[in-house]
N, C-alpha and C positions, 0 to 999 in steps of 0.2 A: 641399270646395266653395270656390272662389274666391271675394275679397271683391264683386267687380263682377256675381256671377251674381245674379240671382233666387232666390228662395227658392223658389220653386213652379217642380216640374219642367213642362217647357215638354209632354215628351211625355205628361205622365200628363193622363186626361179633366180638363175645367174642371171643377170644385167648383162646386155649384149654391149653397151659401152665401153664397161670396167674390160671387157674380156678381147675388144677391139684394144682399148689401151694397152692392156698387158701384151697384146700382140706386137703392137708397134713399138714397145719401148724394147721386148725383147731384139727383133728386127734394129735397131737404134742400136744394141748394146754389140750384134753380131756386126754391125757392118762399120761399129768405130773397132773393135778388135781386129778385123780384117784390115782396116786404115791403118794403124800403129802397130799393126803386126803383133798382135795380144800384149805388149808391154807397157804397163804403165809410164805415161810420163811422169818425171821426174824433174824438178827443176832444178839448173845447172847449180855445179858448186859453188859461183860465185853467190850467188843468189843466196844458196845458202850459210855460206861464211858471211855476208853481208848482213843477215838476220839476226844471228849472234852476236857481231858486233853493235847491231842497234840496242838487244837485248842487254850485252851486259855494258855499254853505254848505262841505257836507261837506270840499271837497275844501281851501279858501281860511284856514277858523281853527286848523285843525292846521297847517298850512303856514306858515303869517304869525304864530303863536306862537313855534312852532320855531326861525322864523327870528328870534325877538326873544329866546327863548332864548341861541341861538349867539352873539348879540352879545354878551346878557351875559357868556357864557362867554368868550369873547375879551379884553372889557375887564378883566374877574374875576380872568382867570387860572384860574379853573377849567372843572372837566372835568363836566359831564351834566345844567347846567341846560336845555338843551335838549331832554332825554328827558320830565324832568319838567312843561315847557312845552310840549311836545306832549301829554300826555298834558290838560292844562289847554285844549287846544285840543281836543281831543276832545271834552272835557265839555262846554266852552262850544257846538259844534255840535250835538253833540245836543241842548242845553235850546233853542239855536233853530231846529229841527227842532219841536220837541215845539210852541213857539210856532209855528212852520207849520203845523202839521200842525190848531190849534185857532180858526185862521181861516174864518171863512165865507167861501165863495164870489167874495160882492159887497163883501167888505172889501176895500182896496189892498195 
């Protein structure tokens, strides 16, 4: 069978299951539209200012360690403060992650 065919042969009789399911899901989809009054929920804005700062948490104290790493390693003369300094940026993200993450709501 080709990736682009269907799974269900087109000639064999419809499955009265698939077509009870497709009944019910449609039924499921009319009657949460009716509940939320056709509009997508949406999760609140702190939620999502709160995502971004875990993102560029995560992605900014390993990055801006490393790179204060490599400078030591430049002026140093040595070789893997940098590995080390990233890995100190790791931690330091995560413990302010875990500080996010213990914020209420209505805090800034």
């Amino acid at each position: 069978m080709a990736e682009n065919e269907p799974a269900e042969d087109p000639k064999s009789p419809p499955d009265a299951r698939l077509a009870s399911l497709d009944e019910r899901l449609r039924q499921a989809q009319a009657d949460e539209a009716a509940r939320t009054g056709g509009q997508e929920r949406k999760a609140p804005a702190y939620y999502r200012a709160q995502g971004y700062r875990v993102l560029s948490v995560l992605v900014s104290y390993p990055a801006g360690s490393a790179l204060i790493g490599y400078v030591i390693d430049r002026f140093a003369g040595t070789n893997g403060i940098w590995v080390a300094m990233l890995f100190v940026g790791f931690g330091a993200a995560i413990w302010e992650v875990w500080k996010i993450s213990q914020q209420k709501p209505d805090q800034g």
